[in-house]
Steps between C-alpha positions, in 0.01 A plus 500: 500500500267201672173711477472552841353928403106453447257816438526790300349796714475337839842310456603219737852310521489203716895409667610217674539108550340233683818443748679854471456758771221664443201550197303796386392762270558850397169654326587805317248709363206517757300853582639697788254552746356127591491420865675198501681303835641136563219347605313585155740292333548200789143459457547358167819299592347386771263247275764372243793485821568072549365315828121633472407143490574133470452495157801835429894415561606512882813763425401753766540841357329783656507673156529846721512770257717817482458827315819644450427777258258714328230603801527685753299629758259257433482599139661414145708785394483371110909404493547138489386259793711236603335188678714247693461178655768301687500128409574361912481134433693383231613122531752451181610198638209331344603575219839383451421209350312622209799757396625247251137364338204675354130491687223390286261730478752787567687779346845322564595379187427802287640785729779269464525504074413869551758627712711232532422517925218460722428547878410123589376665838186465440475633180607855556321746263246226357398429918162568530638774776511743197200552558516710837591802284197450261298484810673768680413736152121375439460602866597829438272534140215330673509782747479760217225304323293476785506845559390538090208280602674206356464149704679160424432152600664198487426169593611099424199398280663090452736332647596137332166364411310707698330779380239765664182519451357887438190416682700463821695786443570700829744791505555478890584164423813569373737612792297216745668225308940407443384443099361893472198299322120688539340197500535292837366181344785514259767542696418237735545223202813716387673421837411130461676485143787697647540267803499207225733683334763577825480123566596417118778756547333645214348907414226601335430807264155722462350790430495906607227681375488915561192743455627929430165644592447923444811493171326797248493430178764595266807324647742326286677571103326382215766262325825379691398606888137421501443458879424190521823393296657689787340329779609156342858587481468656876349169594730252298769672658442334816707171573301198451176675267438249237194654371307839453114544368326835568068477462382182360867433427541121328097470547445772184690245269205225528251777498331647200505920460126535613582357794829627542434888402406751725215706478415873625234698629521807717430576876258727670779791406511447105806303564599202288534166688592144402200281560751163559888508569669242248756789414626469834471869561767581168364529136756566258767515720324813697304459848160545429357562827409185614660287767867406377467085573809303449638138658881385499586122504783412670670181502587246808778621707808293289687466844389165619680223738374234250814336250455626178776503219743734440875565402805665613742768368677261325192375281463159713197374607374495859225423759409815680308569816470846635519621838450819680218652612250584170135554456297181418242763310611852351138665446407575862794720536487627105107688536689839620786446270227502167278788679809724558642416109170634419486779736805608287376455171178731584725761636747529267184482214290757689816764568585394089147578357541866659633624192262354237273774450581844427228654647537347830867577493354860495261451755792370734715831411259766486503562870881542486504749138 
């Protein structure tokens, strides 16, 4: 009923609430045989989890992951696998005070003309805790990707004003700083607007961009499902995305088709190759062979100590000033959210594009006629 069910292969349904006992997921349709453990998936919790930094919320969740179904042995035995998480440090209490008004910013007032009920405890479903079982699955189709020669990368490219620059791009850089940025210059003036920002009681929004390296071409439907329509919908699913552009994104509407299109020429093989990547790595709603580049804008963290107008249940007017303990940025935390959304996008696309051709339908029976 809420649309909590994504994928259509490689199908993930994400349970839980921000306050309840526990969150997780149960993935149901992923190849028997995987060696998969724990510490695969903590690996990815382990850079979303809160209290990495000054700059994340100080609720101090260990995030430790369970797998309570689905593998054994140290391998998935292709029945569903259910992933759990205990939520250990729930304070409701700040909370209480918001049960009768509606957040700015938030989902409160429209789960409440939905279902006529919300879970003020921190939001409940709309919590950006959710997300644990989106990580907890791209973990898992990450693992399979990489083993199909398939690499993802994810990074905050702008933060408020500030905005990398490519010629200081530095992979390594990424995991040496609290903003996940790969340039070291940029993060440095990032901090400095956030710690304007803390002092305001204010947030600020940015930017995640993510490069799909080794994707073959032929990914993706032709008309409702192109691939990158999928992607967009993956990535707009995540609490707080604003904003998708894949490839030259909002740059190709101020750009004329000369310098937009892509041209081709073939490698040393005989093998046709884009000579620039304005596409994004999708023409025509099919991956092309390129890199797949994307970037997801999310908006300042709406939970904020500073007044800002509101009303109650009762349609009156209000002052409002949150407490609790809340992120004064959401992007640092968000880079393995939008990698692992696209980690199951590719999946379910690659496992989906299996049966497109009848001859290689053949070629994948033969052996067993």
């Amino acid at each position: 009923m809420n649309g909590s069910t994504f994928g259509n292969i490689f199908k993930i349904t994400t349970w839980g609430e921000s306050h309840g006992k526990a969150i997780g997921v149960v993935i149901d349709g992923c190849p028997a045989g995987l060696s998969l453990c724990e510490e695969d998936i903590q690996k990815f919790l382990n850079r979303r989890k809160p209290g990495q930094s000054r700059y994340t919320t100080k609720r101090q969740e260990a995030d430790q992951v369970e797998i309570l179904s689905g593998v054994f042995e140290g391998k998935t035995t292709g029945t569903p696998i259910s992933i759990m998480v205990p939520n250990t440090d729930q304070r409701s209490r700040d909370y209480t005070e918001i049960a009768e008004s509606y957040r700015p910013g938030h989902a409160d007032l429209n789960y409440d003309r939905k279902y006529g009920f919300r879970d003020y405890r921190g939001g409940g479903r709309s919590s950006g805790r959710e997300t644990i079982g989106r990580v907890a699955a791209g973990a898992v189709a990450s693992k399979i990707l990489k083993e199909l020669g398939i690499s993802l990368t994810a990074y905050t490219c702008a933060i408020g004003p500030v905005t990398i620059d490519p010629r200081h791009f530095d992979k390594e850089e990424i995991f040496r700083n609290p903003l996940y940025m790969p340039d070291s210059q940029a993060a440095l003036r990032a901090q400095e607007c956030l710690e304007q920002a803390m002092k305001e009681t204010n947030s600020l929004g940015g930017m995640v961009e993510c490069v799909i390296t080794g994707v073959p071409a032929g990914l993706g439907e032709p008309v409702f499902d192109k691939l990158d329509a999928t992607l967009a919908k993956a990535i707009l699913s995540i609490g707080a995305v604003k904003g998708f552009e894949i490839g030259s994104g909002m740059d190709a509407a101020r750009s004329t088709g000369l310098e937009n299109n892509d041209g081709y020429d073939t490698d040393e093989q005989g093998k046709p190759v884009k000579i620039t990547n304005h596409s994004g790595g999708i023409t025509g709603g099919i991956s092309d062979g390129a890199p797949i580049i994307f970037r997801a804008a999310f908006k300042p963290t709406p939970s904020i100590a500073a007044p800002q107008k509101t009303i109650n249940r009762k349609g009156e007017p209000m002052e409002i000033r949150i407490k609790g303990r809340h992120d004064p940025i959401i992007v640092p935390r968000a880079v393995v959210v939008v990698e692992s959304m696209a980690a199951l996008v590719i999946l379910d696309a690659l496992l989906g594009s299996m049966t497109a051709r009848m001859d290689r339908i053949k070629d994948f029976f033969a052996p067993l006629l």
